[in-house]
Structures are given as structure tokens and as C-alpha cells.
C-alpha angles and dihedrals in degrees: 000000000000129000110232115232119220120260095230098053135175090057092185128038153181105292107206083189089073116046097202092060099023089101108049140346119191154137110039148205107216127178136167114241104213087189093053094037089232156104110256117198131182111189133192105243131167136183129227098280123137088241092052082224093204109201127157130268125196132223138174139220139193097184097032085247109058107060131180133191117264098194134019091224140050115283101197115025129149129239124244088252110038127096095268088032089138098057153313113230139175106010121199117197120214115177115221119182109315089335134093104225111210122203112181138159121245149188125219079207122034114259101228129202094341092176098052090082134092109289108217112191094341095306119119117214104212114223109217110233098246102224126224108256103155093128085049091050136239102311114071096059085068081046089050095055090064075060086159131169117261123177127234141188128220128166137212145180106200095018090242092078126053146171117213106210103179151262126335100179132073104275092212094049125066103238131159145149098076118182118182118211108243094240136013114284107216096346099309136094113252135214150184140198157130109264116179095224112175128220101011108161110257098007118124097176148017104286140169130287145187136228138176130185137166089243132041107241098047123063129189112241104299120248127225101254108173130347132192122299125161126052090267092062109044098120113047136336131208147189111249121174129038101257115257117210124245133183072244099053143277107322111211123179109209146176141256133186126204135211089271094057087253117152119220134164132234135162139233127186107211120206107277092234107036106022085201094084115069117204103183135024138165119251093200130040115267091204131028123173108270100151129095084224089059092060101029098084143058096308105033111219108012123128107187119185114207107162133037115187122186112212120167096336090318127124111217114198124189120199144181108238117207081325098289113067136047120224139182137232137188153186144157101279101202091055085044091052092047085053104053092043087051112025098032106034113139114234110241 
């Protein structure tokens, strides 16, 4: 079963009117607001600066599909010293209680032109963007270059106003892709992500794990959850929505590389009660890039998905389109539901 992609994607753009977002907007967090009666999006954006300085826009729907901007200027951003001073990239949104929950990666140095480099079997390496520290001496631009991904958390109630309140990921180990489960599952926070771990028995490639923990800031040791199977995940595998919860289990759309660097989307249902356990899982891919929009960008070829709403029986899926554009995919999710319990049930 295939998700159907919208005929007007991409549905946001580059806007040239506002320098901080007139390069690239992609990967977004997107929610439904029952109180607003509306479809609430931030979204990563940069401008054209050598540092590729990435902070977060925010737009607004009525329909899930015709958004507009909601402010001409970034609503969450990082200062140059802080923690996450490099960037904030790829928010997901989970609602808990009356709060908006936001996991997003960071950098403690801006990334640069990453696609600028030399591009070796599909795969781009990115270069870190070596700061200027001159004033500092001579010992944080080798710091800059283990510019690695940590994730962070931040909360807010109206999505113009936010606390950040620290890291959640491990700040020697590149992980990203954090998605935070929407309530406590048996009694703990949960969470998932794409942590590179080196040298784990029997793992060929960065997969995704799963933590729990009484608070929100501090996770047990995580646990492999699922790693790379079929031919269009071989290299590397990664959470992707923030689960939604079903009378079948927690639905969770994720991604999978494959040895060419290309970017395609699956699902897993996880068990309700211990999301360790999956009990569902696609054998082959539900969205590949076809569009000329999907490879004509900064990552040719990569289709991410980084946000799932569900509106009146209909699945809405947001995804980051070759780094620079956001599209939007759909399908009946009742029929899509009925599919992965009996087509893609794991024997036990």
C-alpha cells in the first residue's frame, strides 16, 4: 500500500521575501490544535549565509494542505552561544497534557554548505563549517570539527514562545531523530531516536532505539529497537513521526536509506503498552522520491517524513522533500490501519 502525495506539492516553499527561510524549508513538526480548530506547522528554514545558519518558521491550515505563514520572522532560533548555538533542525511536536513538547537536533557549530562537498556513492559528507574563535584561541575549532548532532527538548504553550529545558541525548554520541511518545507508558517517558553507537555486536548500521525514564530530560540506556532489513534500508534506518496512538498500537512512520543514499518511508505499530515490542512492520517502502521536486534540491532523492496527523479518517503525512521543499502525503487511515494488522503482522 502506497501513500498518495498531494498534486500541488510541494505545499511550502522557499520564500525570497524573507532572507532566513529564502534557501530551503523542510522537515516539519506538524500538529492539529483542537482549540484553534487548526493545523499548526513549524517548519527548519535557512537563508543563503555561508554558515547555513538553520532556524524554525511557523504556518498555519485550516484544511492540513494550504498553509500560510504565521510570522515573518523565525519563531525558535539559538544564539550563537548557547548549547545548540549552530542550529535547530527537524522539530517533532508531541502534545502532553495542556504543553507542546519540541524535540529537535542541534549543533553546538553551524554546518555550512554541507552539499557543497564531494558526494562519494550517493552519500553526501558533510564538511563542518569551522567557526571563527580566534578571540576563544586556538582550541575550539578542533572542537568544532566533532561537530556532532545532539537532541534537545523545549516546550511551549502558543508556539511563539518557548523554554528550552536541555539536552535528552547522549552529548559524546551523534544521535538524532528524537520522537517523543505523546503520554507515559507505564508510568515513564518514552522516547525514540538514531543514535550512531560504534561497535554493537551484530549492527551494521545506525538504527533506531528506545529509552524510558521517570523525568523528561534523563533516559535509561536506550535499547536497539529495530535495525535495517530490505534492500531500500541497508544503510541506515530512523524514526520519523511522532507515534499516534490506535486501539492496534502506536503507529510510527519511519525512514530507511539505501546503498545508493536514497531516502524512503515505511511503518511499524509498536505494542500499546511496551513499545518494544513491534507488532507490525512493512516489508517494502510506502513512499519513495518520484518527483522532480524530491531530487531537485540539496539531497537529491530523499523523501523524510517528520510529522503524521490524523483529521476526519485521513492520514496526513509531512515530509522534507531533497532538503529544500515540504510536501504532503495521504491515505485512508482506517484502510491503512486494516493493512498493516493483516498484510504486515509480525509472526510471533
Amino acid at each position: 500500500m502506497k501513500f498518495k502525495k498531494y498534486e500541488g506539492n510541494p505545499i511550502l516553499k522557499p520564500n525570497p521575501s524573507n532572507e532566513w527561510e529564502s534557501l530551503c524549508v523542510l522537515n516539519p513538526a506538524v500538529i492539529y490544535d483542537e482549540d484553534r480548530e487548526e493545523f499548526v506547522m513549524l517548519y527548519r528554514c535557512a537563508g543563503n549565509d555561508s554558515r547555513h545558519q538553520i532556524k524554525m518558521g511557523l504556518a498555519t491550515s485550516k484544511d492540513g494542505i494550504h498553509f500560510e505563514r504565521a510570522s515573518d520572522k523565525p519563531v525558535f532560533y539559538s544564539d550563537f552561544c548557547e548549547p545548540d548555538g549552530g542550529c535547530v533542525e527537524d522539530p517533532r511536536l508531541a502534545k502532553i497534557g495542556d504543553l507542546y513538547y519540541l524535540t529537535y537536533a542541534a549543533r553546538a557549530y553551524a554546518p555550512g554548505k554541507y552539499w557543497l562537498d564531494v558526494w562519494e556513492e550517493g552519500v553526501s559528507k558533510a564538511p563542518m563549517y569551522l567557526e571563527d574563535f580566534d578571540v576563544f584561541g586556538e582550541e575550539l575549532p578542533q572542537m568544532a570539527k566533532n561537530n556532532i548532532t545532539v537532541s534537545y527538548l523545549a516546550v511551549t504553550k502558543d508556539f511563539k514562545n518557548y523554554k528550552k529545558l536541555g539536552r535528552i541525548t547522549e552529548a559524546t554520541v551523534d544521535d538524532r531523530d528524537v520522537v517523543l511518545f505523546p503520554e507515559k507508558i507505564g508510568g515513564k517517558y518514552v522516547i525514540i531516536s538514531r543514535p550512531k553507537f560504534k561497535n554493537v555486536e551484530g549492527l551494521t548500521m545506525p538504527s533506531i532505539w528506545i529509552s524510558f525514564n521517570d523525568d523528561l530530560l534523563e533516559y535509561q540506556k536506550p535499547e536497539l529497537l529495530m535495525t535495517g532489513e530490505g534492500d531500500w534500508e541497508v544503510q541506515r534506518i530512523g524514526a520519523g513521526t511522532t507515534p499516534i496512538k490506535t486501539e492496534h498500537g502506536w503507529l510510527m512512520i519511519y525512514h530507511g536509506v539505501d546503498k545508493k543514499g536514497i531516502y524512503r518511508n515505511g511503518a511499524v505499530l509498536l505494542d500499546l503498552n511496551d513499545p518494544r515490542k513491534i507488532i507490525s512492520r512493512t516489508k517494502d517502502y510506502i513512499m519513495e522520491p518520484d518527483q522532480p521536486f524530491e531530487f531537485e534540491g540539496f539531497y537529491e532523492g530523499c523523501v523524510f517524513p517528520t510529522a503524521a496527523v490524523v483529521k476526519d479518517n485521513t492520514l496526513f503525512v509531512y515530509y522534507g522533500c531533497a532538503d529544500k521543499y515540504i510536501g504532503l502525503a495521504t491515505c485512508e487511515f482506517d484502510k491503512f490501519l486494516k493493512y498493516l494488522v493483516e498484510e504486515c503482522k509480525i509472526d510471533d
